[in-house]
SETI-276354 format. One record per residue (C-alpha): chain; x, y, z; residue in three letters. Coordinates in nm, 3 decimals, always signed. Layout:
 mol       X       Y       Z type
   A       X       Y       Z  ALA
...
//
This chain:
 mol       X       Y       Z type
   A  +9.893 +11.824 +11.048  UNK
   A +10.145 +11.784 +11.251  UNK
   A +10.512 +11.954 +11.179  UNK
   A +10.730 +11.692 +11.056  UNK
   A +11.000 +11.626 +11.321  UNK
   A +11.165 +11.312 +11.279  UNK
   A +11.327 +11.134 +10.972  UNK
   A +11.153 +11.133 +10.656  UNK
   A +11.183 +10.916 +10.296  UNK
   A +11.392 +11.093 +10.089  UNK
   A +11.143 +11.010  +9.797  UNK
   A +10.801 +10.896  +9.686  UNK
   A +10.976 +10.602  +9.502  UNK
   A +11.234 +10.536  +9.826  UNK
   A +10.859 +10.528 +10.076  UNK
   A +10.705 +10.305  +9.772  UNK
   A +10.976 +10.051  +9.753  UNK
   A +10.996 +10.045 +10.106  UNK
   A +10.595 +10.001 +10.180  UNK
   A +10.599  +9.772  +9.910  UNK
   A +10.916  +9.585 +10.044  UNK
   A +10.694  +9.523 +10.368  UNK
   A +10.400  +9.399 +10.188  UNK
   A +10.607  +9.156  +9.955  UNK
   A +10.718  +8.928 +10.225  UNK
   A +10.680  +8.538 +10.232  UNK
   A +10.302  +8.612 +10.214  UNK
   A +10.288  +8.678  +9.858  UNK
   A +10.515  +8.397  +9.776  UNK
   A +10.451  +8.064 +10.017  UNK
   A +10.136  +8.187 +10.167  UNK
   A  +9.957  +8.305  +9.910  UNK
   A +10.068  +8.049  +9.641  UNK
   A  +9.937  +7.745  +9.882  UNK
   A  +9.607  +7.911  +9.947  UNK
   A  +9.544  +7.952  +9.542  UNK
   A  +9.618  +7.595  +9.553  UNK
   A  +9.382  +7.502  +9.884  UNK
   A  +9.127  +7.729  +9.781  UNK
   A  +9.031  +7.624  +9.380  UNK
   A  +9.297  +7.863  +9.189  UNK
   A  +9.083  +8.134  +9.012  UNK
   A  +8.782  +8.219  +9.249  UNK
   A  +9.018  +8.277  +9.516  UNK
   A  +9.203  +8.510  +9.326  UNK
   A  +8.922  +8.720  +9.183  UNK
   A  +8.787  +8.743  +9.540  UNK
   A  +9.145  +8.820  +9.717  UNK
   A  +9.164  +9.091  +9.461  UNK
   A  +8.834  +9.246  +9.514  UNK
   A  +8.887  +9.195  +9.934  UNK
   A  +9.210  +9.402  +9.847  UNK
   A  +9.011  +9.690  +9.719  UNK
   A  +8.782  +9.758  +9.903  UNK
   A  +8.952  +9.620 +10.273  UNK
   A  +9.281  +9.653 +10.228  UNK
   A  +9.306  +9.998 +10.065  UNK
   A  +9.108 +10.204 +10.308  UNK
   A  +9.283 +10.036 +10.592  UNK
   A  +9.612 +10.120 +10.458  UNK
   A  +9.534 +10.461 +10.361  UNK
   A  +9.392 +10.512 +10.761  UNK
   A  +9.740 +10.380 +10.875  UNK
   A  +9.943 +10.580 +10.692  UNK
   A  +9.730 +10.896 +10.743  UNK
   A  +9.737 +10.884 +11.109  UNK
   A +10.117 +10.778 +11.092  UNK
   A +10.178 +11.135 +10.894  UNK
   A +10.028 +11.294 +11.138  UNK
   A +10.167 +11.207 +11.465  UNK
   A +10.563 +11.160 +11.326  UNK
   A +10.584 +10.945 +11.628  UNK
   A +10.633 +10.565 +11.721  UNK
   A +10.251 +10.384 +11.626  UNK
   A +10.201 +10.394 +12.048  UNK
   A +10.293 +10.786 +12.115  UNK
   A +10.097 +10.828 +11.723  UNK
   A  +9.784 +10.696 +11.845  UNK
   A  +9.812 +10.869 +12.217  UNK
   A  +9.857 +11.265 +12.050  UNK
   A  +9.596 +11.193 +11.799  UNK
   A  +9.365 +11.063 +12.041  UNK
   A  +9.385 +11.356 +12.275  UNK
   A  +9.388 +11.597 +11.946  UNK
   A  +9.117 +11.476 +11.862  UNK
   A  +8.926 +11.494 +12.205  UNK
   A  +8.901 +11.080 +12.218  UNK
   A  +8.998 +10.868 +12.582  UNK
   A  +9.374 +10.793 +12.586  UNK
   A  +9.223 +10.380 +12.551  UNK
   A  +9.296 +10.459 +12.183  UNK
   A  +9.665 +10.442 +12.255  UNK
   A  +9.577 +10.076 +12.285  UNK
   A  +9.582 +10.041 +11.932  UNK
   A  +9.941 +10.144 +11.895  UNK
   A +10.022  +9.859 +12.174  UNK
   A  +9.869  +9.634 +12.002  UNK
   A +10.035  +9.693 +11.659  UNK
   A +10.349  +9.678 +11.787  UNK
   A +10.333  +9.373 +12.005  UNK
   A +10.178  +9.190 +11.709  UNK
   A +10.457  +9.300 +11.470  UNK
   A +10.723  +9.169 +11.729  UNK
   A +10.518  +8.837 +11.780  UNK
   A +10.533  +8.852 +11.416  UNK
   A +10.903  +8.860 +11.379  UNK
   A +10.984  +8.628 +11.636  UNK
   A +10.870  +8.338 +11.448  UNK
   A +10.899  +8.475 +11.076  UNK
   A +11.223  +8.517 +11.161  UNK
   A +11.243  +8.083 +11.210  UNK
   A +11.094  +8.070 +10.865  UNK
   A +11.343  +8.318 +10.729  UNK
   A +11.597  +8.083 +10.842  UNK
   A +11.468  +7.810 +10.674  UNK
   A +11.467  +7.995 +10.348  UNK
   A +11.836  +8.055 +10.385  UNK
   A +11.928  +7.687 +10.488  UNK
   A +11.677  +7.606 +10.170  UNK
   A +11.930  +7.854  +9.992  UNK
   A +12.253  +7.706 +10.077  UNK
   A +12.132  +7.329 +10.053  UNK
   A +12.013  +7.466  +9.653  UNK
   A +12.387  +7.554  +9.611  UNK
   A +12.546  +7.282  +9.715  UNK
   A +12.282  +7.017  +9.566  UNK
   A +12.131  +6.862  +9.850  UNK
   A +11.782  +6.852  +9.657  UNK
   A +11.942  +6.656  +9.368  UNK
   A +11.819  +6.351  +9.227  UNK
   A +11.574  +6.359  +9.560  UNK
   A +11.264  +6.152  +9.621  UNK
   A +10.948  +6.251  +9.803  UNK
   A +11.075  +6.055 +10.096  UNK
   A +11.379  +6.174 +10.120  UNK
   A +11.323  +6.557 +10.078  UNK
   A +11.019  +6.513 +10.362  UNK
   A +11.304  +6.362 +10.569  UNK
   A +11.501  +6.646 +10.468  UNK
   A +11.244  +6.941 +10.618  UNK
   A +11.163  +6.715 +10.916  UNK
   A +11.511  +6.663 +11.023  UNK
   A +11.574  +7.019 +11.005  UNK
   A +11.320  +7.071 +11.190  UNK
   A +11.404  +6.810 +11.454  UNK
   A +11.786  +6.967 +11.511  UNK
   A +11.731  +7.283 +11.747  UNK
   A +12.075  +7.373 +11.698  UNK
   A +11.996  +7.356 +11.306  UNK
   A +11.703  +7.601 +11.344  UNK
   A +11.916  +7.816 +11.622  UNK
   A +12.188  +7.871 +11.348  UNK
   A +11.969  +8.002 +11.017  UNK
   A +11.715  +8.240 +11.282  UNK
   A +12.030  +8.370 +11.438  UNK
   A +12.173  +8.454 +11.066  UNK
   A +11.873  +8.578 +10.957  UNK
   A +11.796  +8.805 +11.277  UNK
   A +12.131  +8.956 +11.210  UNK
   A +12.075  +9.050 +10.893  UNK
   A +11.750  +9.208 +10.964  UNK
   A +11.921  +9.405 +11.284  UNK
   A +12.259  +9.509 +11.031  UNK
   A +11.959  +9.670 +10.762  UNK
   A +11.754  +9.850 +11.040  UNK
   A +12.042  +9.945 +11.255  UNK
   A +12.126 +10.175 +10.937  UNK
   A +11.823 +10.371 +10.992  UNK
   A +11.536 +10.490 +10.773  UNK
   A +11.748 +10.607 +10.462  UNK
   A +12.060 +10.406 +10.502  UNK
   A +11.879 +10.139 +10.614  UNK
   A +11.544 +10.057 +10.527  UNK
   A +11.554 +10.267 +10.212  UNK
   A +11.883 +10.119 +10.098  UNK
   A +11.796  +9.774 +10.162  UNK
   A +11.428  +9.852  +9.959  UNK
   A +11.590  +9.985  +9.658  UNK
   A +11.840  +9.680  +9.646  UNK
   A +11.624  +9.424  +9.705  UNK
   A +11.337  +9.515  +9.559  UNK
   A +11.430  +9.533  +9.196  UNK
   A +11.615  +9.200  +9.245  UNK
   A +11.322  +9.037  +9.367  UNK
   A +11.112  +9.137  +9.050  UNK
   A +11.414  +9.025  +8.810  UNK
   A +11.413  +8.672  +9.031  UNK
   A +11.041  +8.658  +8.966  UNK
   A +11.068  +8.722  +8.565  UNK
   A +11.344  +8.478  +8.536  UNK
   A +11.115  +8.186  +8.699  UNK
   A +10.808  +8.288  +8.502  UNK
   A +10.995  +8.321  +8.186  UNK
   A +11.119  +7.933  +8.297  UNK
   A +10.757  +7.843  +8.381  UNK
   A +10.651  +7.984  +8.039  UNK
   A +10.865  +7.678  +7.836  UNK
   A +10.780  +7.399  +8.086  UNK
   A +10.487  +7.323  +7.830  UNK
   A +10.220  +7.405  +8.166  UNK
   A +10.226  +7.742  +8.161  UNK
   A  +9.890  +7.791  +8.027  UNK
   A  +9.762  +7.485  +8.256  UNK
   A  +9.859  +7.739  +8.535  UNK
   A  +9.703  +8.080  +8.380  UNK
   A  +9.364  +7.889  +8.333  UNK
   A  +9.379  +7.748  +8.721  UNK
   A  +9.484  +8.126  +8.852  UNK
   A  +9.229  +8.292  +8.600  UNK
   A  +8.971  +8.122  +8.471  UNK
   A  +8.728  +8.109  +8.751  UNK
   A  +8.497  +7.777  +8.877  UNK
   A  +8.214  +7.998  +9.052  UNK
   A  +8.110  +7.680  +9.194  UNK
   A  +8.427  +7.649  +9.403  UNK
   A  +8.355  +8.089  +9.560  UNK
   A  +8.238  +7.976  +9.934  UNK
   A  +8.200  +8.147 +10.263  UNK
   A  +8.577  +7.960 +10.360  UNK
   A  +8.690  +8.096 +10.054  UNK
   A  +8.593  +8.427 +10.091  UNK
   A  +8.696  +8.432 +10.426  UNK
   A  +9.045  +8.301 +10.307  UNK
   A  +9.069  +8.547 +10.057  UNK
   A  +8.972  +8.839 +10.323  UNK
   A  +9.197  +8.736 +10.573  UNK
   A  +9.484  +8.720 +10.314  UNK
   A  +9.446  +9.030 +10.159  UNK
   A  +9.425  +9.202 +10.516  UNK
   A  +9.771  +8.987 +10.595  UNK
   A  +9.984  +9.014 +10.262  UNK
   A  +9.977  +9.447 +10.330  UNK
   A +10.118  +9.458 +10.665  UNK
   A  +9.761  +9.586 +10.805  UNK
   A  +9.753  +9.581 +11.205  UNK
   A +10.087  +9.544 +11.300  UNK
   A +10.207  +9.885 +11.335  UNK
   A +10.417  +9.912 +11.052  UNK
   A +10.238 +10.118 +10.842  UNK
   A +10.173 +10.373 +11.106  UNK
   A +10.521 +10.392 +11.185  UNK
   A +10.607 +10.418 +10.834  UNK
   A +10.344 +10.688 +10.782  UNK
   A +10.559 +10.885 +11.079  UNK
   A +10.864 +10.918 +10.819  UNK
   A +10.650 +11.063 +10.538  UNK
   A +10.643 +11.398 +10.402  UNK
   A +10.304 +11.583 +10.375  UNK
   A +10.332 +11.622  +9.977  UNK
   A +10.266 +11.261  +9.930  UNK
   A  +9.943 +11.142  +9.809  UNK
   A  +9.853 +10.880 +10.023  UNK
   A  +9.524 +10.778  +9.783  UNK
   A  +9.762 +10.709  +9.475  UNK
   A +10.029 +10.616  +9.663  UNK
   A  +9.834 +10.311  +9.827  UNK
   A  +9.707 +10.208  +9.506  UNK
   A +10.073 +10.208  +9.379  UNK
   A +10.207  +9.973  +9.675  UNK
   A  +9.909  +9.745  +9.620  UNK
   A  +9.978  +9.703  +9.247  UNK
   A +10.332  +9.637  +9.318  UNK
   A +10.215  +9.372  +9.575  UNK
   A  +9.979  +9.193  +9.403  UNK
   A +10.139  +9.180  +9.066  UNK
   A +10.433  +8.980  +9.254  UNK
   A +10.179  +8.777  +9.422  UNK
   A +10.032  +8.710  +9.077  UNK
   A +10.364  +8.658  +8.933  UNK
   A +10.457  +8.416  +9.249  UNK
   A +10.166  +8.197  +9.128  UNK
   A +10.287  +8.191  +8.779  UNK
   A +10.624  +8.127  +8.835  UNK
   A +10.518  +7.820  +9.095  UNK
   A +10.274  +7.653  +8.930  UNK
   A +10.404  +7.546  +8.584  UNK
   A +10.693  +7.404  +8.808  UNK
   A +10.412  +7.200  +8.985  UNK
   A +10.213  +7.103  +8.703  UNK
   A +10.511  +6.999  +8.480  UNK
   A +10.629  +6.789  +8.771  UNK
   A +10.264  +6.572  +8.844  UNK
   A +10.269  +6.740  +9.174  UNK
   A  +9.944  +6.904  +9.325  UNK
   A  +9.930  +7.292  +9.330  UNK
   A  +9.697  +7.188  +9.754  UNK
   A +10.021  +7.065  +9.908  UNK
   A  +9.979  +7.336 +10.172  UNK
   A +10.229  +7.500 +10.345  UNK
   A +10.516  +7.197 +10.224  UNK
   A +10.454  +7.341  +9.890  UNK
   A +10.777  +7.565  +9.933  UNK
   A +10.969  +7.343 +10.119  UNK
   A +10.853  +7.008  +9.990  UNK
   A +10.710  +7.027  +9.696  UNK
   A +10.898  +7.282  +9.485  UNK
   A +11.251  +7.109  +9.617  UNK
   A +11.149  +6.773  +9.477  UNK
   A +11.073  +6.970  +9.148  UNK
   A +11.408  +7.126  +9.161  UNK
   A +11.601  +6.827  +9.272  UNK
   A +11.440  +6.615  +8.916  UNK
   A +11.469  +6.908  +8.669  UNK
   A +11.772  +7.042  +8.426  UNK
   A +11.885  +7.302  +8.525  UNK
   A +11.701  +7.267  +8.894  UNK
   A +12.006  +7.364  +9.068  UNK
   A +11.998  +7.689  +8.945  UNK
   A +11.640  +7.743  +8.942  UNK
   A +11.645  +7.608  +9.303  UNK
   A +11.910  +7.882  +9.411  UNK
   A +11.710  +8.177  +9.207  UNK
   A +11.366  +8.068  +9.376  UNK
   A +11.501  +8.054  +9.716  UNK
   A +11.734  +8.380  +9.711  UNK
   A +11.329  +8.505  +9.603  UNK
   A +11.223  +8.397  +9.877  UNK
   A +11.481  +8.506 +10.149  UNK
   A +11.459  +8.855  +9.952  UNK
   A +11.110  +8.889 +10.037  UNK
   A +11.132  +8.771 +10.382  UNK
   A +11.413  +8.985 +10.485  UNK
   A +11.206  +9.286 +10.326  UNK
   A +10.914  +9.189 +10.545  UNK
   A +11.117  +9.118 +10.815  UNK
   A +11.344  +9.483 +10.851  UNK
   A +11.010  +9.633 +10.880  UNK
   A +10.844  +9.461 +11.118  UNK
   A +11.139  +9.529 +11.378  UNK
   A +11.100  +9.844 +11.244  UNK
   A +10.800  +9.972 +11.506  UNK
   A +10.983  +9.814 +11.853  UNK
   A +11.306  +9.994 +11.737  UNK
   A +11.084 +10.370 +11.671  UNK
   A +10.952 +10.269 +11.996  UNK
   A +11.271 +10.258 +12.242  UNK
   A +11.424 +10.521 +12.001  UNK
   A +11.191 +10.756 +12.138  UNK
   A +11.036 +10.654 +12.490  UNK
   A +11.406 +10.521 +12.593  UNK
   A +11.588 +10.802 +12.403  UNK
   A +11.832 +10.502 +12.253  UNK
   A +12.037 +10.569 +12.020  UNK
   A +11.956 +10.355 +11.670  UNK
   A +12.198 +10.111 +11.724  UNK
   A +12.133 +10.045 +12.093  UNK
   A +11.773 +10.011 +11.995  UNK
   A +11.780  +9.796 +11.729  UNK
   A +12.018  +9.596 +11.887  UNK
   A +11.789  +9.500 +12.237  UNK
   A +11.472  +9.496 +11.987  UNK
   A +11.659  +9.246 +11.814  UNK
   A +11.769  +9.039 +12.086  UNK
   A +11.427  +9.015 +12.226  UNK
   A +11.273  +8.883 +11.908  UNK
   A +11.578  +8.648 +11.866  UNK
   A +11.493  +8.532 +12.271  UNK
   A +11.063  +8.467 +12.196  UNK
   A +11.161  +8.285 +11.824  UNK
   A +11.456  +8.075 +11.997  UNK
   A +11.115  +7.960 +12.210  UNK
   A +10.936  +7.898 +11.875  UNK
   A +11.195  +7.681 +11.695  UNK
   A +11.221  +7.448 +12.065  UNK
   A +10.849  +7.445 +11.973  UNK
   A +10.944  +7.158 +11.691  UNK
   A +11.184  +6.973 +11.873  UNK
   A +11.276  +7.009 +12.274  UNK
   A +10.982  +7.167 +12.393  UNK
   A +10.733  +6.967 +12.144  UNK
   A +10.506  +6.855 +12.457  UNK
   A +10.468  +7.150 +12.547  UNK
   A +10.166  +7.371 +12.499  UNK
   A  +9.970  +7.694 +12.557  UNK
   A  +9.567  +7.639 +12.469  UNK
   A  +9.626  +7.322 +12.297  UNK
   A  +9.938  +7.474 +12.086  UNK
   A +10.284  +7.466 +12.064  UNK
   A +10.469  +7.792 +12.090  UNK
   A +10.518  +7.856 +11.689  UNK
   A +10.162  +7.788 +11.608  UNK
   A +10.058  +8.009 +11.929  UNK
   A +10.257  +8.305 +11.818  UNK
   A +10.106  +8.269 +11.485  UNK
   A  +9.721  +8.204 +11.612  UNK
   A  +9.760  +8.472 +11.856  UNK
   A  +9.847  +8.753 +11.598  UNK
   A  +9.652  +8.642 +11.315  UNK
   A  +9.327  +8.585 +11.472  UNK
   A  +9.340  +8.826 +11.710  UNK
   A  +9.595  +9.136 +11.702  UNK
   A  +9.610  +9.180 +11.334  UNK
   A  +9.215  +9.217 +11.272  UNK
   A  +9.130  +9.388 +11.610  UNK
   A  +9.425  +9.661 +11.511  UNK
   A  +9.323  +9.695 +11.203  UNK
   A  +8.947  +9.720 +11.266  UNK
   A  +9.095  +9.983 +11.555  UNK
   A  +9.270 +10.215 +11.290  UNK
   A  +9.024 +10.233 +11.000  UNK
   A  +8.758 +10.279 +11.279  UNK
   A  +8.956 +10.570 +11.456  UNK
   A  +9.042 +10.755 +11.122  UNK
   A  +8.656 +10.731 +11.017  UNK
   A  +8.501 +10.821 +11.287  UNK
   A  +8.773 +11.001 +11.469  UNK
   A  +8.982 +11.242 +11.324  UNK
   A  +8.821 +11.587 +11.177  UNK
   A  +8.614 +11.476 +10.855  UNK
   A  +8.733 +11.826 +10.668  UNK
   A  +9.083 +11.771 +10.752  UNK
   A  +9.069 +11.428 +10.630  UNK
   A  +8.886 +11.525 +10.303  UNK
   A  +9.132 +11.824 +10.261  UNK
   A  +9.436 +11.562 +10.306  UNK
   A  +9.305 +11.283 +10.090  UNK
   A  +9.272 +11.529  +9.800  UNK
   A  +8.884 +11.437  +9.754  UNK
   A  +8.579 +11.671  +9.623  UNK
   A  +8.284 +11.628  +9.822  UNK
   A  +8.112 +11.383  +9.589  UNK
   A  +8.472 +11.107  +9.592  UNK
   A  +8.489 +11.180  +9.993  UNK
   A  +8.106 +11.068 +10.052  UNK
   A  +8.170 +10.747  +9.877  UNK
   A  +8.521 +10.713 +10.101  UNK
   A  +8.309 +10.774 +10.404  UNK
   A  +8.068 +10.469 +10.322  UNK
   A  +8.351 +10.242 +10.235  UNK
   A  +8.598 +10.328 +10.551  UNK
   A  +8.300 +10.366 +10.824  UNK
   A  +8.135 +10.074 +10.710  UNK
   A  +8.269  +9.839 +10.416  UNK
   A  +8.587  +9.787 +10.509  UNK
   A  +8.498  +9.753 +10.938  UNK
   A  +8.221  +9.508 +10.829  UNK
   A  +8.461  +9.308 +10.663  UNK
   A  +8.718  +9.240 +10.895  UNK
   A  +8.485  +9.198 +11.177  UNK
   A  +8.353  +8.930 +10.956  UNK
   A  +8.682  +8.786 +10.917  UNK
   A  +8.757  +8.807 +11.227  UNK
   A  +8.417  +8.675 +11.391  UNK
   A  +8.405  +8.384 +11.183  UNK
   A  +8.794  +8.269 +11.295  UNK
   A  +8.666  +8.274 +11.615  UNK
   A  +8.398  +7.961 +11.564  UNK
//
């Protein structure tokens, strides 16, 4: 393994709060809470859950693995372990493509962060109050409409995300982790221990856990794939790059299945927090993507005590997005550190403006530059298509492929901690399972 040369977690907990902070993003809480909803509650979960253990795991496991040992940027990772390992310097592709799709990433995440902290401000001062379906639609779609609206909440939200990373790795991302994180989870309890006397909180347990097989299809399965794959921050170099800052007495095998607990018992808890709001309320748990920013508001607005609730649910939100969001910059900034010998601040700060620039393209996307179009999509919904279908699977696929079939089997086995009986069954799942899998995701997104 390579001699650790660069800065490192300061703890097991400090790199698990952190990993975890990137996984919880607004994923677990608007994505994945609309696609229980679109997808027929239970099956969906059961399958995402499964999809998470035998795709995710293994691909985060690879990531981190080959992030330990280059203790480089994901790009200059990929290139030393490549020629290590006696592979073509193409596989330095894979670190290009991480990175570019975790700056796409931010670019527009960053627009949605921003609307979580408008969503926060307009909780505080009561603009959901007393509102009707009408008027909260009118609400979203106005914001949207107003460029300079959506100029002002990315630009706060970008600089809060370049303030945390500027910091560096234990000031920084570590700090902001061990903050955040714990408030997130107290958020979470408070708005499941709400959903819990709403009368519909077992409505909501039986429609996240007590399956209809008859609802499992190939689109749901898919779904549930491409979800799990998306809610861990797989493919976008961020795991690589924080694999660069870890120390070689971490156990990457239980750490990974730490991280993924954490993340999918929010998730979980997301769902069970949201849904006895919807159900009490006559709403439907399919609204989509306006279940956050339509749906839940019109709750809020009609409810006692919906101010508050309002202002604890968004804060949630904006808490996971800004976790998300510090480490997806996160791989850019390791980047110019490094190639451009910058110091932190001078590389967080041009990383940061550059992202700002692209999502100041997305948020025209809804308003000024509406007409226009890139393959039959507006700039926002580009960005997004682009790295979902495309960078996030293929980089993914790239790393789990590259640590199977790549690196030294015996040093793998050796650093994974596995007898030879555990590291045969590892071999099967990362050389074929979990590649089969997101090729099948990612096949199937392209019909």
């Amino acid at each position: 393994m390579a001699k650790l040369a660069h800065a490192q977690w300061s703890s097991r907990m400090a790199f698990v709060l952190a990993a975890a902070g990137s996984a919880v993003g607004l994923g677990n809480i608007w994505r994945f809470s609309y696609m229980v909803g679109e997808n027929g509650g239970a099956a969906f979960v059961l399958v995402y859950l499964a999809c998470v253990a035998l795709v995710g795991l293994p691909i985060l496991v690879a990531e981190w693995m080959i992030g330990r040992r280059g203790q480089k940027n994901p790009i200059d990772t990929m290139a030393d372990q490549a020629r290590q390992n006696g592979k073509p310097a193409a596989w330095m592709g894979i670190g290009i493509t991480g990175v570019l799709a975790a700056f796409l990433i931010l670019s527009f995440y960053s627009v949605i962060g921003g609307w979580s902290l408008n969503y926060t401000l307009g909780s505080v001062i009561g603009t959901f109050s007393g509102g009707s379906s009408e008027s909260i639609g009118e609400q979203f779609n106005g914001m949207l409409a107003s460029p300079i609206t959506l100029l002002g909440w990315h630009t706060a939200f970008m600089a809060l995300v370049v303030a945390i990373v500027a910091r560096g790795v234990t000031k920084g991302l570590e700090s902001a982790a061990r903050a955040m994180m714990p408030a997130l989870v107290i958020l979470m309890l408070i708005l499941v221990g709400y959903g819990i006397t709403t009368g519909h909180f077992g409505e909501a347990v039986d429609f996240m856990f007590s399956p209809d097989w008859s609802a499992v299809s190939g689109g749901v399965v898919l779904s549930a794939m491409g979800q799990a794959f998306f809610t861990l921050s797989l493919g976008m170099g961020i795991m690589v790059a924080y694999g660069s800052y870890l120390g070689e007495e971490i156990n990457l095998i239980s750490t990974a299945r730490t991280v993924i607990i954490l993340d999918t018992v929010i998730a979980l808890l997301a769902g069970l927090a949201i849904f006895p709001i919807v159900f009490s309320n006559g709403l439907s748990p399919d609204a989509g993507p306006g279940l956050i920013f339509v749906t839940l508001p019109l709750a809020f607005g009609n409810m006692a005590g919906g101010t508050v609730l309002g202002l604890m649910f968004f804060l949630l939100l904006t808490f996971a997005a800004l976790t998300s969001a510090i480490s997806l910059l996160e791989p850019t900034v390791a980047l110019l550190e490094e190639r451009l010998s910058l110091p932190r601040l001078t590389a967080t700060l041009i990383g940061g403006i550059a992202v700002w620039l692209l999502g100041v393209a997305a948020l025209l996307s809804f308003n000024v530059w509406a007409d226009f179009s890139l393959f039959g999509l507006n700039i926002f919904d580009f960005l997004d298509t682009l790295t979902a279908k495309f960078l996030l699977p293929l980089t993914g696929l790239g790393s789990i492929v590259f640590a199977a079939w790549c690196l030294d089997k015996e040093s793998v086995r050796q650093e994974l901690g596995f007898d030879v009986y555990d590291f045969s069954a590892w071999n099967i799942l990362v050389k074929y399972i979990a590649p089969l899998g997101v090729i099948t995701v990612f096949v199937t997104e392209l019909m």
